[in-house]
N, C-alpha and C positions, 0 to 999 in steps of 0.2 A: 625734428620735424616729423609731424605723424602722417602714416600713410593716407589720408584722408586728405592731406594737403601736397603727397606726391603724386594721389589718381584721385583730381576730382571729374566728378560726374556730369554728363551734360555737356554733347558735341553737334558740331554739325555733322548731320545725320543727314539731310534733304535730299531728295535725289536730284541729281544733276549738279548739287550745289556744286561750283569751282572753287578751290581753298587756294589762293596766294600766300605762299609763304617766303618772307622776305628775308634771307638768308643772306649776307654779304654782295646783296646786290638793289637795286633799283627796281621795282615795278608799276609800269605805269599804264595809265588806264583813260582814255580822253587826253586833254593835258594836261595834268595830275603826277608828276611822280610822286608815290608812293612810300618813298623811302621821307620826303619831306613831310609828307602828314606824320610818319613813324618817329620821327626825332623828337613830336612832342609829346608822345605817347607814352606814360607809366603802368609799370608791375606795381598794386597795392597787394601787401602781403599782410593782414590782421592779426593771425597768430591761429586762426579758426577757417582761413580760407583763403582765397585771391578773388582779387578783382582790378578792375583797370580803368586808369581816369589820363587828365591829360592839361596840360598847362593853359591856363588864360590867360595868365601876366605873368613878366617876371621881370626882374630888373637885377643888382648888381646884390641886392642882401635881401631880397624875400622874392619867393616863387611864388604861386597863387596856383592851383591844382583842384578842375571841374572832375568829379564825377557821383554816381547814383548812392545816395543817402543808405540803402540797402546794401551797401557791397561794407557797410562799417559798422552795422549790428549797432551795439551799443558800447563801441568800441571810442576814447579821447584821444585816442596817439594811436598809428600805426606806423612801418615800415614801407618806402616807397623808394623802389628802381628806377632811375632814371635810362631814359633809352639808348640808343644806339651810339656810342663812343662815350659814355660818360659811365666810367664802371665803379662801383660800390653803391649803397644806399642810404637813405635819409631815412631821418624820423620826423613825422609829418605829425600837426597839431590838428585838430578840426576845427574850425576857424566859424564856421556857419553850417547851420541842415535843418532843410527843409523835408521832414515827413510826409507830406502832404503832397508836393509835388518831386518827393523822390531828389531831391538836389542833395550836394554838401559840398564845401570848399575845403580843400587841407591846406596848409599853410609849412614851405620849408623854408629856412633860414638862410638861404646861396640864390644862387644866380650868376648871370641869367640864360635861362632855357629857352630854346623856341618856341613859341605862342600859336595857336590856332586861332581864327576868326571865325566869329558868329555870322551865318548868314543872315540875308535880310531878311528873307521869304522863304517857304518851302512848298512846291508845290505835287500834285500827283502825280507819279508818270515820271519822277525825275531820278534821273539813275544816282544812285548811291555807293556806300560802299559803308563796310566799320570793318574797323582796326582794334586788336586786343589782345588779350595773352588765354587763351584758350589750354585745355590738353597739353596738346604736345609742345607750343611753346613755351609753357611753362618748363615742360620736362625739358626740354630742349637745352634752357638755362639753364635748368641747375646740374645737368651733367658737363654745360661746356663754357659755360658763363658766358656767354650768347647772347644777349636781349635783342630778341626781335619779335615784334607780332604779327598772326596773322592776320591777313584780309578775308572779306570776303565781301564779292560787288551783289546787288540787286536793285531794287526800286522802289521807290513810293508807292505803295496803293492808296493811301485815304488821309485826309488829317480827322481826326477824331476829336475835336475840345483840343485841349494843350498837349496832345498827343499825336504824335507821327507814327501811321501805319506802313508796317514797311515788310518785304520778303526776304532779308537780310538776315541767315541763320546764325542764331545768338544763342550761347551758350554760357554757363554760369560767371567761367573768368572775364567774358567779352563785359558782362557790368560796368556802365560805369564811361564805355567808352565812346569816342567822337563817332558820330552816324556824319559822314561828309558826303557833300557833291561831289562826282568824282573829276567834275571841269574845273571849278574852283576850289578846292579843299576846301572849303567853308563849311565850318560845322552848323548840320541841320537837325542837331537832335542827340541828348545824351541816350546811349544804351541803356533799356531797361529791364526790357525780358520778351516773354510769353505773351501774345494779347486774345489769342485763342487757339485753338486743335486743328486750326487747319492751316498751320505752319506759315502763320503771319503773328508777326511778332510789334514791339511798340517801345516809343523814345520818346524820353522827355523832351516836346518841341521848344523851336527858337523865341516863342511869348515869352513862356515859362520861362522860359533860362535866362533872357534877358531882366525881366520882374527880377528873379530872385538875384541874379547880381547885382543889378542896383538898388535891391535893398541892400544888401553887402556893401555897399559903394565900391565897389568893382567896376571898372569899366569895360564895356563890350565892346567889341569891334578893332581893340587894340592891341599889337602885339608890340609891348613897351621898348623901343627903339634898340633892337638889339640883334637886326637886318646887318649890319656889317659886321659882329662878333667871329668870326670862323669856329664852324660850326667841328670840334673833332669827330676823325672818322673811323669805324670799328677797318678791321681790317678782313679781306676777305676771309672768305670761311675757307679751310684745308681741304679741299677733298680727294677722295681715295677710290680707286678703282675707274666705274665707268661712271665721273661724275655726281658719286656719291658723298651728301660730303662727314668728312671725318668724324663728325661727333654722331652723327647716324649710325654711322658702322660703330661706332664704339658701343652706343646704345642697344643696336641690333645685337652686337655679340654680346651684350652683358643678359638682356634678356633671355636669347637663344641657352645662354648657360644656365640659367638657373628655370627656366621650363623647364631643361635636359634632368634636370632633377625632380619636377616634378612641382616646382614653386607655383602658385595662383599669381604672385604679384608679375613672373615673366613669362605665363601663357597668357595673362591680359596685354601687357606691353606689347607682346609679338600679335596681338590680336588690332591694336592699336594702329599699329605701324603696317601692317596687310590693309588694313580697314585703308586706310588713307594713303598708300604707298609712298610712306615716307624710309627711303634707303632699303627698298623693295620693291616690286610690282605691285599695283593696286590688287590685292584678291580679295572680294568678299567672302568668298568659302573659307577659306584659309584662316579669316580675321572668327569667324564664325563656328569653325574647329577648337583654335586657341580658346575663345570666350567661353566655349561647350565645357574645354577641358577646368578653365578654373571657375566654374561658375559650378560645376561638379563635386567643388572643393569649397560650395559656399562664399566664394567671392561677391560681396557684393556690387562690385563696379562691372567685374564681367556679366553680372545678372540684368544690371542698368543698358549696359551696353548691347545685350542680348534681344531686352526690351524694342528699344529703339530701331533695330533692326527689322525684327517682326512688325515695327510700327506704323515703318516706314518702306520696305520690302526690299531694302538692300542683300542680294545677294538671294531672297525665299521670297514667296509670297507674302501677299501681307496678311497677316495675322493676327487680329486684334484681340482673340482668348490668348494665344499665345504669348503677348505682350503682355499683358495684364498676368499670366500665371507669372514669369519673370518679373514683374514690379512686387509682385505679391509676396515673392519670395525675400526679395531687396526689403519689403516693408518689414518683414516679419523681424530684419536684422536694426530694427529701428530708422532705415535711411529717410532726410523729411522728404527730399525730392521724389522717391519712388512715392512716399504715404501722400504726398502732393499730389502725383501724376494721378493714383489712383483714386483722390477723391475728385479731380476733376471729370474723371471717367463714368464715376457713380453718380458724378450730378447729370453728365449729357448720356450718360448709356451707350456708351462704348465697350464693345467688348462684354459689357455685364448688363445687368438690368437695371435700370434708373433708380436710382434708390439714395432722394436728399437727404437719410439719416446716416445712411454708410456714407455718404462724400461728405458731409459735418464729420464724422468719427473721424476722419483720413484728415482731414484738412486741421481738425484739432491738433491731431498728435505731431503734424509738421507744424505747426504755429509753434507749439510749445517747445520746439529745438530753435523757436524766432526765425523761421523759414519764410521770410518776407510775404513772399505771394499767398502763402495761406494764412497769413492774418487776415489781409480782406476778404478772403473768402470765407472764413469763419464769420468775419462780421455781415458779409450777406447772406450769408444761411445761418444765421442765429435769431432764429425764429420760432415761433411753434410749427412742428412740422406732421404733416398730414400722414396717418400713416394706411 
């Protein structure tokens, strides 16, 4: 496994945002347990990255698995976790994808899994939540073989066309995954990404997704009669000291040792786990030390994460030359997401001077790593440009 798939890039960052992490227990939100949305929730792992999708159907010999057409590249087969008490994984077929509205279906051989439901409607204003394998739950699992994702609640702002506008910080692995009501768990919208810079973000709505499974001849609204199955359950998680739990502390001390030596990859982990205080105090100074120290050493994920910081002012002022010299530096190591961040910066003039040849250059060089979002952006600034 290459390091690029043990630190990918791209976290909630937002200020104030609240991170649920569902750890051998229940969390519930309205009337919503959260652990029930969670059972239908998969780890896609490609070979090139992660991403997160999540059951529509299943029955007793084929599962049926929603998530964003971008999270499988041009990938026919990937690897797919199922969640919480169901351990090892599948290899999943691509069954149907839709480029155009971001869909695909994977197709696994077993059953049956818990199904989510498509809501009817979605309206503004309506509290949400998504569910996914971000950061740290990824690392999470593969230090303790764990699966569990996390949450994170916000709201509707706008329906835009076949697109739900939403405050819901999403991050590269969250792809893919259920945007639900947090009163019904009815899914209002596949996770998609980014919808602009002012940290509101956008999901494939309930038209769209219903169209595109019934061209699939999929049915929506159904969770193939498997309500009385008993559902196995992971076992609680160990924890150690003051409610820490065990695979933290494991992970904190693995890190902690090899910073002590001077490693980039465990002054970023400890930079990680400050940032979000997981099996620690939250500190942003702390997480912002770490990040200092291996971003000093050319790390690119500490340079992304350093970015982000300055971007968004966790812990410093906000900084918008700042961010941009850290993305700058991340581009220089080929990353597309930083060459992405930075040519959406050059098109709105952030941090730099408006300049649509340098955000075409930036937006090119991530297209060509097939970094989903800067393909259309390539294709809207591929024009003759004014200089």
């Amino acid at each position: 496994m290459s390091r690029m798939q043990r630190l990918l890039t791209g976290f909630c960052l937002g200020i104030g945002c609240v991170v649920f992490v569902a750890i051998g227990g229940s969390i519930a939100l309205g009337k919503v347990a959260f652990d029930t949305v969670a059972k239908s929730i998969v780890l896609i792992d490609t070979g090139d990255g992660i991403g997160t999708g999540f059951f529509i159907a299943s029955d007793e010999k084929r599962s049926i698995i929603l998530t964003a057409q971008h999270v499988l590249g041009s990938k026919k087969r990937v690897k797919v976790y199922a969640n919480a008490g169901y351990r090892g994984s599948f290899v999943a077929t691509i069954m149907r994808e839709d480029r155009d509205r971001d869909l695909a279906l994977l197709s696994v051989p077993t059953g049956p899994f818990p199904t989510l439901r498509l809501a009817a409607s979605v309206t503004s204003g309506e509290a949400i939540a998504a569910g996914g394998f971000d950061q740290l739950a990824y690392r999470y699992f593969k230090s303790s073989g764990d699966l569990q994702p996390n949450f994170h609640p916000g709201s509707v702002s706008s329906i835009r066309g076949p697109l739900v506008v939403h405050d819901v910080p999403t991050d590269e692995g969250n792809s893919g995954g259920p945007l639900f009501d947090v009163e019904s768990g009815d899914v209002v919208g596949v996770v998609k990404g980014s919808f602009n810079l002012n940290y509101l973000y956008a999901a494939v709505g309930p038209v769209s997704i219903k169209k595109f499974l019934r061209e699939a001849g999929v049915q929506a609204n159904i969770s193939i009669a498997i309500q009385t199955t008993p559902t196995p359950q992971a076992p609680p998680a160990q924890t150690r000291g003051r409610g820490v739990p065990a695979n933290y502390a494991a992970l904190l001390r693995t890190y902690q040792l090899s910073a002590a030596k001077g490693d980039a990859y465990g002054e970023t982990g400890l930079g990680l786990m400050y940032q979000y205080g997981r099996g620690v105090p939250k500190n942003y100074a702390t997480a912002l030390h770490y990040y200092q120290l291996a971003a000093a050493q050319g790390d690119v994920h500490a340079e992304i994460f350093l970015a982000r910081m300055y971007e968004q002012g966790l812990g410093v002022p906000k900084a918008d030359a700042t961010a941009v010299h850290y993305y700058q530096l991340a581009a220089t190591q080929g990353d597309p997401y930083a060459e992405y961040t930075l040519g959406t910066r050059y098109e709105q003039g952030r941090g730099v001077p408006k300049d649509d040849a340098t955000a075409l250059h930036y937006y090119q060089l991530a297209a060509a790593k097939r970094y989903a979002p800067a393909v259309g952006a390539v294709a809207r600034l591929s024009k003759p440009i004014k200089r």
